[in-house]
N, C-alpha and C positions, 0 to 999 in steps of 0.2 A: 488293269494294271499291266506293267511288265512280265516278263520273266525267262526265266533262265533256261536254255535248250541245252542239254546235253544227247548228243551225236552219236554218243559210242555204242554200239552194237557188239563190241568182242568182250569188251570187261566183263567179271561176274556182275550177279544183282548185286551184290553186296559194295562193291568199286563203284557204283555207278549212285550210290545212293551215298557214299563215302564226299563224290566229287559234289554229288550235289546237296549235303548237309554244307562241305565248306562253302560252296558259293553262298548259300543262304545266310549263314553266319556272315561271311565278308562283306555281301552287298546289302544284305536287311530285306533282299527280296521274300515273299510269303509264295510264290509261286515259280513252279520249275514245270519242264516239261522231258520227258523223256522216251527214247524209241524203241518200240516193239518189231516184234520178226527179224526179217533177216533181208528187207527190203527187196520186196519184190517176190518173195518167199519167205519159205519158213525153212527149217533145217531143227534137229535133234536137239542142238546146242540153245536154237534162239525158243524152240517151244519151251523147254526145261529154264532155261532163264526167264520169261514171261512171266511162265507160273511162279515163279520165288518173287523175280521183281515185284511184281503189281500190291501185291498184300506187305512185302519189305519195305516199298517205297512208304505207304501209307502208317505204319507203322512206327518206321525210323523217323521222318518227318513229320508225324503228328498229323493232330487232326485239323489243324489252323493251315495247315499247309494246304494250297490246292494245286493242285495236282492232274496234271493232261499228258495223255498219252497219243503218240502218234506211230501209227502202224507203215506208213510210206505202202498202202497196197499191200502188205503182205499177206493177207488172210483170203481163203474162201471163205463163205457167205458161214456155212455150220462153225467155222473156228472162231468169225467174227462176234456171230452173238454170242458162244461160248464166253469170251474175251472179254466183249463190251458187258455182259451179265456179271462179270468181276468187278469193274469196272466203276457200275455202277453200282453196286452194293458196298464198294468203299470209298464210295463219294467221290469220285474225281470230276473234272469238270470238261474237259471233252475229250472225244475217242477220234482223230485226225483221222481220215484215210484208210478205214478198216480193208475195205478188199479195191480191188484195180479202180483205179479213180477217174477211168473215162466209162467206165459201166454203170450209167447213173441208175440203170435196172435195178443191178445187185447192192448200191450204194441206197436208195432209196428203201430198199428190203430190209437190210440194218438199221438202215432208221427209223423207218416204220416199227422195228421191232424190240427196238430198246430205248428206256428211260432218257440213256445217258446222249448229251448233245452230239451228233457226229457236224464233224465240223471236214472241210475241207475245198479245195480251189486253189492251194499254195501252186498245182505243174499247170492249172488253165491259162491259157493266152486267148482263148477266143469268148469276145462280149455276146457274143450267141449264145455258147453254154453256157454262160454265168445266169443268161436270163433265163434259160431253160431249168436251170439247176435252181432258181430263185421260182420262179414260177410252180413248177413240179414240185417243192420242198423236197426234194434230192437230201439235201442238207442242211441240219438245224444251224452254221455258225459258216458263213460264207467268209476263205481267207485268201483274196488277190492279192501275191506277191507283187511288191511294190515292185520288184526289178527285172522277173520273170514275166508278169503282164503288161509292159510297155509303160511303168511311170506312175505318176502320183496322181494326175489328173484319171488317167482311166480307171484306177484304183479307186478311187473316190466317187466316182461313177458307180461301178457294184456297190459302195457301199451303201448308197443313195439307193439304188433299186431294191437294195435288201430293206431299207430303213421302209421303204416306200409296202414293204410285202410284211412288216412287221417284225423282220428277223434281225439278227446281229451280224456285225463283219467283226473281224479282227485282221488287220494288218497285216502279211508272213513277210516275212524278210531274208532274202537269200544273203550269206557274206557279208558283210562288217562295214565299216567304214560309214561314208554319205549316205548308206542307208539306215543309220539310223536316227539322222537328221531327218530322211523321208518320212519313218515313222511317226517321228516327234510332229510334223504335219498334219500328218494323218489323222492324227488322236485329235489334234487340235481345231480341227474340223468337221469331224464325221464324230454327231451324235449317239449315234447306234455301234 
């Protein structure tokens, strides 16, 4: 199903789970998703918010809520299972982008080592790594951005070679507008 991104990285935990009960309430959506670190890193502020977030969210929003966290890279590999081990003990449904997202090394390592889905492919533009990243199971939930990887058709493409290797895609979507018509596509085609 859908759900709702919230972006913000400066708010407390507490604003950010405030913004995303009201979405919830307004649209009727059961799933949000919200961001970890400090994109690219971590800093003092975004570790200390993490650890409140992740058990607030889960919390404040119940246990019907599901709930995905995306890190955009922020972590080394020791923060990432740290994180994803949270993570996954209060059930959320995937951990985006734990450490740099073209080291399918260190990304395969988190995965290998935790329960919780690692999902990710939102910055890939090249059909070679997606296959590599499909092939290697890199990633348990492969996401080519409709507008970052060149379009709908080549989007549909990964999702095919992931249906084809047993795995999930989920759609990402950069920015608003006509893309959410792409998505609406998307869904409406790709099984997995």
């Amino acid at each position: 199903g859908l759900y709702y991104a919230s972006g913000d990285r400066t708010s407390s935990a507490e604003q950010v789970v405030d913004e995303l009960r009201g979405f919830m309430a307004e649209t009727g959506t059961k799933a949000v998703k919200f961001r970890l670190g400090a994109r690219l890193k971590t800093t003092p502020f975004s570790d200390a918010r993490d650890a409140k977030l992740i058990p607030l969210a889960r919390k404040a929003l119940g246990d019907d809520a599901v709930l995905y966290a995306d890190a955009n890279s922020s972590y080394q590999v020791p923060q990432a299972l740290r994180v994803g081990r949270m993570l996954s003990e209060l059930n959320y449904g995937y951990f985006e982008e734990p450490v740099w997202f073209e080291d399918f090394a260190e990304t395969k390592q988190v995965s290998d080592a935790l329960p919780i889905t690692i999902a990710g492919g939102e910055q890939e533009s090249s059909l070679r790594r997606f296959e590599t990243m499909i092939a290697e199971r890199v990633v348990d939930l492969v996401q080519p951005d409709i507008l970052y990887f060149g379009g709908l058709s080549r989007a549909i493409r990964v999702a095919r070679m992931a249906d084809a290797a047993g795995m999930k895609a989920v759609p990402h979507i950069s920015g608003d507008g006509l893309g959410f018509l792409n998505v609406l596509h998307f869904a409406a085609v790709v099984p997995n």
